[in-house]
N, C-alpha and C positions, 0 to 999 in steps of 0.2 A: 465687424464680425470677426472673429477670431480663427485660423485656422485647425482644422482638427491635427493633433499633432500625428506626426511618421508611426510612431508606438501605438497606434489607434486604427490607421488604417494598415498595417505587415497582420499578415494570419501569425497567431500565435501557436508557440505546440500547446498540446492540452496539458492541462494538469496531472500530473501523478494519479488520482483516483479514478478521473474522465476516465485516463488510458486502460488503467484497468476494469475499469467498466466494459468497457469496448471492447476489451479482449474476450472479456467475461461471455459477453454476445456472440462474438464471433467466434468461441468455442460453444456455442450451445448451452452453457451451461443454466441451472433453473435460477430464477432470480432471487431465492432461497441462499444459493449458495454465493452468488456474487455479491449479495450484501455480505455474507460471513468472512468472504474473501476482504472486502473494502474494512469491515471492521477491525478487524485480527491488521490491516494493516496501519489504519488507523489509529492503533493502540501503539504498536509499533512505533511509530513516528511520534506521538504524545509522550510515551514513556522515556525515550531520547529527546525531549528538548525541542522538537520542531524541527529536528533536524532534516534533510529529504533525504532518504534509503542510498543513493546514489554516492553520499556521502559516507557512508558507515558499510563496515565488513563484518567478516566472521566473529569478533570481539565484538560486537552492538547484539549478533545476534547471539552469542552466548550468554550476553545478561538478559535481555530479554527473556531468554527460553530459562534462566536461572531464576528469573525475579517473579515467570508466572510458577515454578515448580515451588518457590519455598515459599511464595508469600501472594500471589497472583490466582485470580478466579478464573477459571474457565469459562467462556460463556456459553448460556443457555443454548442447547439446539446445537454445538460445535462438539467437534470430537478433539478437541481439545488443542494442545500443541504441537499434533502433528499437521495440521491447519495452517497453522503459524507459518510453521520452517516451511512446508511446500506452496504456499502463496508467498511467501518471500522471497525465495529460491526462485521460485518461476519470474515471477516479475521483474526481480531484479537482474535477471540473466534478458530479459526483453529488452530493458530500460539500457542496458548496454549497448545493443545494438541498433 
C-alpha cells in the first residue's frame, strides 16, 4: 500500500476565491454581493491569462478597467467598474499581508 504523500497530508492555504469568500463572511457581507465580488474577480484573472492577482499591478488593472470601458459588459445586478477596482484593491492589499 502506498504512502499518502507529505503534499496531502501539510494544510494547504486556501485558494484565492475561498479567501475571498471568507472575507466576504466575515465582513457580513449579503451573499449577493460576495458572488459579484468572486465574479468581477474572476473575470479579472480570465482576462489576464490565469494569471493570480498577486502577480500583476497597477498596469493589469488599467487594462482591465480599459478593456471593460471600451469593449467590456458590465454585468447584470453590478454597478459596474467601480466593483471591479474596489474588490481588487481590497483583496489584493489582504493577499499581501
Amino acid at each position: 500500500m502506498a504512502e499518502p504523500s507529505s503534499s496531502l497530508s501539510s494544510p494547504r492555504e486556501p485558494k484565492l476565491l475561498d479567501r475571498v469568500r471568507a472575507a466576504a463572511r466575515v465582513r457580513h457581507l449579503s451573499l449577493r454581493t460576495e458572488r459579484t465580488y468572486v465574479q468581477w474577480i474572476r473575470r479579472y484573472i480570465l482576462f489576464h491569462g490565469k494569471r493570480h492577482p498577486s502577480e500583476m499591478g497597477e498596469a493589469e488593472i488599467n487594462a482591465f478597467l480599459t478593456h471593460l470601458a471600451v469593449e467590456g459588459r458590465p454585468m447584470e445586478g453590478a454597478s459596474g467598474v467601480e466593483i471591479g477596482v474596489e474588490t481588487d484593491a481590497r483583496f489584493q492589499a489582504e493577499s499581501r499581508s
